[in-house]
C-alpha positions in Angstrom: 4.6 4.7 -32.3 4.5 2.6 -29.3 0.8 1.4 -27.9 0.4 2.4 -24.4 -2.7 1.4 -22.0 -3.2 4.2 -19.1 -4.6 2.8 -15.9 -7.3 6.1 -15.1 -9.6 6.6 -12.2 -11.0 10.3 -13.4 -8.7 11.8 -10.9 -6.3 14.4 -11.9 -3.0 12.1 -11.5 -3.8 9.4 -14.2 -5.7 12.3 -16.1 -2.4 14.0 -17.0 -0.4 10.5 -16.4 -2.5 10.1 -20.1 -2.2 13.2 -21.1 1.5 13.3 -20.9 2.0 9.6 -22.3 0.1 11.5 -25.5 2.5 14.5 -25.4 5.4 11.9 -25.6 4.0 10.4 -28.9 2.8 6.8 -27.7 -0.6 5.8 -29.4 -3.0 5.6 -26.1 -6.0 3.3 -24.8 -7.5 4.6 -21.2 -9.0 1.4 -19.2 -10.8 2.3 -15.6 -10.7 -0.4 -13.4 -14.5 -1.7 -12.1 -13.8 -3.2 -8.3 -17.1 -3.3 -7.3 -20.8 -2.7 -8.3 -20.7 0.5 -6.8 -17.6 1.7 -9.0 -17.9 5.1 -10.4 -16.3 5.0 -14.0 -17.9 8.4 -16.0 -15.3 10.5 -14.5 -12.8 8.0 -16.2 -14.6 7.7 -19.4 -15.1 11.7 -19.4 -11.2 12.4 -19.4 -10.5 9.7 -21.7 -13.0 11.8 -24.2 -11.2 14.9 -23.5 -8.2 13.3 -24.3 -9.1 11.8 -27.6 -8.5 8.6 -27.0 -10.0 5.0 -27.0 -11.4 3.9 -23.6 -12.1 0.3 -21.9 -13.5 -1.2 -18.7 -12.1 -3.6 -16.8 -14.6 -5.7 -14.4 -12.1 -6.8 -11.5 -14.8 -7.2 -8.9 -14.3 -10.9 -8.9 -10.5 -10.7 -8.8 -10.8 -7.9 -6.0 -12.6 -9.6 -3.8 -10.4 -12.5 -4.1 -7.2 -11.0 -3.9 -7.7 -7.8 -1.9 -11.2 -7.6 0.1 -11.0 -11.1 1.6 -7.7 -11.0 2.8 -8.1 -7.6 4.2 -11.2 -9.2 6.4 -9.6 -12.4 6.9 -6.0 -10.4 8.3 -7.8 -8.1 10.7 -9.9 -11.2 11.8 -6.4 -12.6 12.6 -5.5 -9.6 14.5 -3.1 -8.5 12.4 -3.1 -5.4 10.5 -3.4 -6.0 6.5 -1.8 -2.9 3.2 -4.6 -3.8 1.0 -3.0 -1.2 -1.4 0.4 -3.3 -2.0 -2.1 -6.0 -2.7 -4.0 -4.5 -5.0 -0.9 -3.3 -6.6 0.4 -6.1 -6.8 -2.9 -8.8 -8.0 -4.5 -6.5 -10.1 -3.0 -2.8 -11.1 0.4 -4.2 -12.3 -0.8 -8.2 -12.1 -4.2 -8.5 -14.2 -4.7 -5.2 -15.6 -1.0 -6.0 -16.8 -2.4 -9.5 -18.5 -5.8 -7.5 -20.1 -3.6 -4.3 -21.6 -1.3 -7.5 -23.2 -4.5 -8.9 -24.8 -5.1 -5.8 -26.3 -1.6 -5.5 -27.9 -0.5 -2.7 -25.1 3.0 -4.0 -24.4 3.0 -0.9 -21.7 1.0 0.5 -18.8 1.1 3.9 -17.2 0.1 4.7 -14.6 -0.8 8.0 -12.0 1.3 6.7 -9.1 4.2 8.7 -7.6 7.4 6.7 -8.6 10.4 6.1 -10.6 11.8 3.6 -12.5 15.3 3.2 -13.8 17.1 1.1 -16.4 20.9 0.3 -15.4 22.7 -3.0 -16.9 20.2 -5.9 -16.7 17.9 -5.0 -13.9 15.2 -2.7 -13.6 15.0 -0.2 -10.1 12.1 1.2 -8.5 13.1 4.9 -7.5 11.6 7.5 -5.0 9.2 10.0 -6.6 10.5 13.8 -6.8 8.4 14.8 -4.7 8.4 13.3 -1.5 5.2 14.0 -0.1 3.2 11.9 -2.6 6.0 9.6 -3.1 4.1 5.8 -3.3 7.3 4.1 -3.6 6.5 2.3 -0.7 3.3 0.2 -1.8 5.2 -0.5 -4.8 8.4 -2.7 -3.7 6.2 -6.3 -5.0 6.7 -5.5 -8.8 8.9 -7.4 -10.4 11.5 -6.8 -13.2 9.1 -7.9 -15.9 6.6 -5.8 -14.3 9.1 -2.8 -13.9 10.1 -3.6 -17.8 6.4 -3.0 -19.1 5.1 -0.4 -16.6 5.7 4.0 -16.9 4.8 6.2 -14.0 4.7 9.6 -16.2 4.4 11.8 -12.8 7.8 10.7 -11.1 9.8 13.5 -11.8 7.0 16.0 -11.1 5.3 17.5 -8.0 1.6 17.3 -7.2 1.3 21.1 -7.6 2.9 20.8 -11.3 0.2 18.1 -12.0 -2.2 20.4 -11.3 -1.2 23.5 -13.2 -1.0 21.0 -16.1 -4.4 19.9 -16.0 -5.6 23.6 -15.4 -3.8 24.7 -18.0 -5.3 22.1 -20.6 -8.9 22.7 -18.8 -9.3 19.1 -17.3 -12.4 19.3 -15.1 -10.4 17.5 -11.9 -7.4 19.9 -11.7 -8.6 20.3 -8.0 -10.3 17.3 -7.2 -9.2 16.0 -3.7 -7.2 12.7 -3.4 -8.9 10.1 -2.0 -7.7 9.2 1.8 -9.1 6.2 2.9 -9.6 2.7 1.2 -11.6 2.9 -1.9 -13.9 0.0 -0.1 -14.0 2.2 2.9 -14.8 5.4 2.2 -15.5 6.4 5.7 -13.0 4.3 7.3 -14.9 2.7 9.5 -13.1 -0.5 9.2 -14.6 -2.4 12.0 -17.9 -2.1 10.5 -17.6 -3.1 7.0 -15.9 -6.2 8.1 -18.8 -7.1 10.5 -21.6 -5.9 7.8 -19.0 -8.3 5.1 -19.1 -11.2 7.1 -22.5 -10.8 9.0 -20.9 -12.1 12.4 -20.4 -9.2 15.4 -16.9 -9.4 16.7 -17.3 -10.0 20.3 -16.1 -7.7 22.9 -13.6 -8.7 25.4 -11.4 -7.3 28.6 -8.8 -5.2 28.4 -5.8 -6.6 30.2 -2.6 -5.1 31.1 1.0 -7.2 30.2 0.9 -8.9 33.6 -3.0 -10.0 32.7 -5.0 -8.2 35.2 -7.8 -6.7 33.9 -8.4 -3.0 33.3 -11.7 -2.8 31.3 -13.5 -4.3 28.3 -13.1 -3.3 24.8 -15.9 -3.4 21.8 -14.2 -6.3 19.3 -10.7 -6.6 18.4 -10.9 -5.3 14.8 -11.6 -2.4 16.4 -7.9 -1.4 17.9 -5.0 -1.8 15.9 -1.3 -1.2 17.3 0.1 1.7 19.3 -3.7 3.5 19.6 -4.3 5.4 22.2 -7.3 6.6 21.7 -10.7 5.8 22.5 -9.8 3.0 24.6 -12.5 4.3 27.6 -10.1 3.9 30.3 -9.6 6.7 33.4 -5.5 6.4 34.2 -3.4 8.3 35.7 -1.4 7.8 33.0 -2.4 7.0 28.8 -2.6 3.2 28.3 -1.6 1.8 24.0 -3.0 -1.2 22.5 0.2 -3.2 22.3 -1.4 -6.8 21.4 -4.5 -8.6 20.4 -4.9 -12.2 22.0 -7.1 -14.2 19.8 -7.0 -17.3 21.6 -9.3 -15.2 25.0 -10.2 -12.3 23.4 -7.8 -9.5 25.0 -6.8 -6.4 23.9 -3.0 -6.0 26.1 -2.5 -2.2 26.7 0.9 -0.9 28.1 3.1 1.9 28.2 5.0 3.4 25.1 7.7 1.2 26.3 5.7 -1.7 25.9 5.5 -1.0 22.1 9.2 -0.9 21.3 10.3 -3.6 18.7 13.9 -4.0 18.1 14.1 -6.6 15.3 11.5 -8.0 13.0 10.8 -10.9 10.6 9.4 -10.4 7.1 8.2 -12.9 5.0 6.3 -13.2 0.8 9.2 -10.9 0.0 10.4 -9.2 -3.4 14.1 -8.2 -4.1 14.1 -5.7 -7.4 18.0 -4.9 -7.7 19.7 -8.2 -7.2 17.6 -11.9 -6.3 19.0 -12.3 -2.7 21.1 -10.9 0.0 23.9 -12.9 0.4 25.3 -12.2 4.1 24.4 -8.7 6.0 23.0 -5.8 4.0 22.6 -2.3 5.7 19.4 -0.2 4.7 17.0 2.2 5.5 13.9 0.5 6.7 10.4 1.7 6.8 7.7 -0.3 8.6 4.9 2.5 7.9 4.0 4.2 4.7 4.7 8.2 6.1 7.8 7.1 8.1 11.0 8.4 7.2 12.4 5.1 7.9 15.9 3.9 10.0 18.8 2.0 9.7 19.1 -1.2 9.8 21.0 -5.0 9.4 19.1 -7.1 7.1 19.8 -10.2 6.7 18.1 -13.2 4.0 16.8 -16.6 6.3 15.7 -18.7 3.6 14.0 -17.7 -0.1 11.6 -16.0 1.1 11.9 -14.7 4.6 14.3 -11.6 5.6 15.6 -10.9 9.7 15.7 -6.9 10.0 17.4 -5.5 13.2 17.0 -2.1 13.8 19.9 0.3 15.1 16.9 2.2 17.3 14.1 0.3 18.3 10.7 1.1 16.5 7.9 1.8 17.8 4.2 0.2 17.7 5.5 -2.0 14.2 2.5 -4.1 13.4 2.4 -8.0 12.1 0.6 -7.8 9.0 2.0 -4.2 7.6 5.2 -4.1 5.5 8.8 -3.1 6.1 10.5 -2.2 3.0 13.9 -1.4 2.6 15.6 1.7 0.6 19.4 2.6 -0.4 18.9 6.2 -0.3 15.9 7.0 -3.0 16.2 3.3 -4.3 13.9 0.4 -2.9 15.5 -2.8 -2.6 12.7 -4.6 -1.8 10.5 -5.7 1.3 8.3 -7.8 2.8 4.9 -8.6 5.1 5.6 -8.4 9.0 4.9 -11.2 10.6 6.9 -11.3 14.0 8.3 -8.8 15.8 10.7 -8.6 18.7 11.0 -6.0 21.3 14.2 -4.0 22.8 
């Protein structure tokens, strides 16, 4: 039989992720992931007891605050807007824990995550899940083929509420735990705070100017709006103002019209390519720039090794520098990329 190390939180998804990795005859290990002092692991060491099978712990708190924290605070401090869950996929559940399940002679990981992966000639592809509203497809477009080559995501072909029945019928104490929504550093997603409290400085607060530079009123820090907001900006119009840019340089927050936010064509840079290793010459694709977007068409085209030029067919609307675009042939990701200019209509 075939060892196999099951990333598990305690949550219902890599609960039966296990459970079905066990079913399929692989010999299992469980190993929870420890990101910070605060990190919770008994629910994970609970359903790796129910399960019968060896458990381990993981202390990533160094390597999280490296690779995912920091950046997080240093990207918003930039005025850009950071996906400190594609980092974290990428540095640490398919990057380190990857490395530690090797050390323990697990050639494999499984994981809870929504996804697919397929095996066709020499390449490895990364595949929409089943179901479509927990499809993480998305956040997963850094892995690369060794990674896809060593990693299983049991829950691909299933839907959340056949997850569940599973772990009711087999009496796991999370069948109905509630998935987590914000960032696991952030539980109340209150963003601009735990970067202020992480750094100890206040970000200033500033004037609100509109695209011409005239001032409408003054805002509470930067960190504090992010791209295409509307609300809570404090300012009587006759009309609804939207963030539509942060100026570092005076300390501005530019509001505008929803006009203002269009973005016709992008740049995106630190990419991954999972079917082939570049685009030679124009590719057409469906592009998403946001994680629940549906995504449009689009001309991609390679610049150098590792930046991609994406036009869109329709423009897009409030597209942040610092978020991802990732690009799909139907349920298939082709790869993507960090935003880091944009271009309106």
């Amino acid at each position: 039989m075939t060892n196999i190390l099951i990333a598990t939180s305690g949550g219902v998804d890599s609960t039966v992720a296990a459970w079905l990795m066990k079913q399929a005859n692989y010999t299992c290990h469980a190993a929870a992931m420890k990101l910070s002092d605060d990190t919770n692991v008994e629910d994970a060491r609970i359903a790796a007891q129910k399960l019968d099978i060896p458990f381990h712990v993981f202390d990533f708190t160094a390597s999280f605050r490296t690779h995912v924290i920091d950046p997080f605070v240093q990207t918003y401090l930039e005025a850009r807007t950071p996906n400190p869950c594609v980092v974290c996929n990428r540095f640490l559940k398919f990057g380190q824990f990857l490395r530690n399940a090797e050390e323990l002679g697990m050639p494999l990981i499984a994981t809870g995550h929504y996804a697919q992966i397929e095996h066709t000639g020499n390449r490895y592809l990364l595949k929409k899940a089943v179901d479509a509203t927990k499809d993480q497809s998305y956040s997963l477009y850094t892995l690369s083929q060794k990674q896809l080559s060593q990693v299983v995501f049991p829950l691909g072909t299933l839907r959340k509420e056949e997850v569940r029945n599973i772990a009711e019928s087999f009496g796991f104490a999370n069948a109905q735990k509630r998935d987590s929504q914000d960032l696991c550093f952030v539980p109340d997603g209150d963003y601009a705070s735990f970067i202020e409290q992480y750094t100890g400085q206040r970000c200033p607060p500033g004037d609100f100017v509109d695209k011409t530079g005239n001032i409408l009123g003054q805002h509470k820090g930067l960190i504090r709006y992010t791209i295409g907001q509307r609300k809570g900006l404090g300012i009587a119009a006759p009309a609804p103002y939207y963030v539509c840019e942060h100026n570092i340089n005076d300390n501005t927050v530019v509001l505008g019209s929803p006009d203002d936010l269009q973005v016709q064509s992008l740049t995106a840079t630190d990419i991954n390519l999972i079917p082939f290793d570049r685009i030679d010459g124009s590719l057409r694709a469906i592009v998403k720039v946001r994680y629940r977007q549906q995504g449009d068409w689009a001309t991609v085209r390679q610049i150098d090794a590792d930046t991609l030029h994406i036009v869109f067919d329709e423009p897009q609307k409030a597209v942040a520098r610092g978020q991802t675009a990732v690009l799909y042939d139907g349920d298939y990701v082709l790869g993507g990329g960090t935003i880091s200019y944009c271009i309106g209509d």
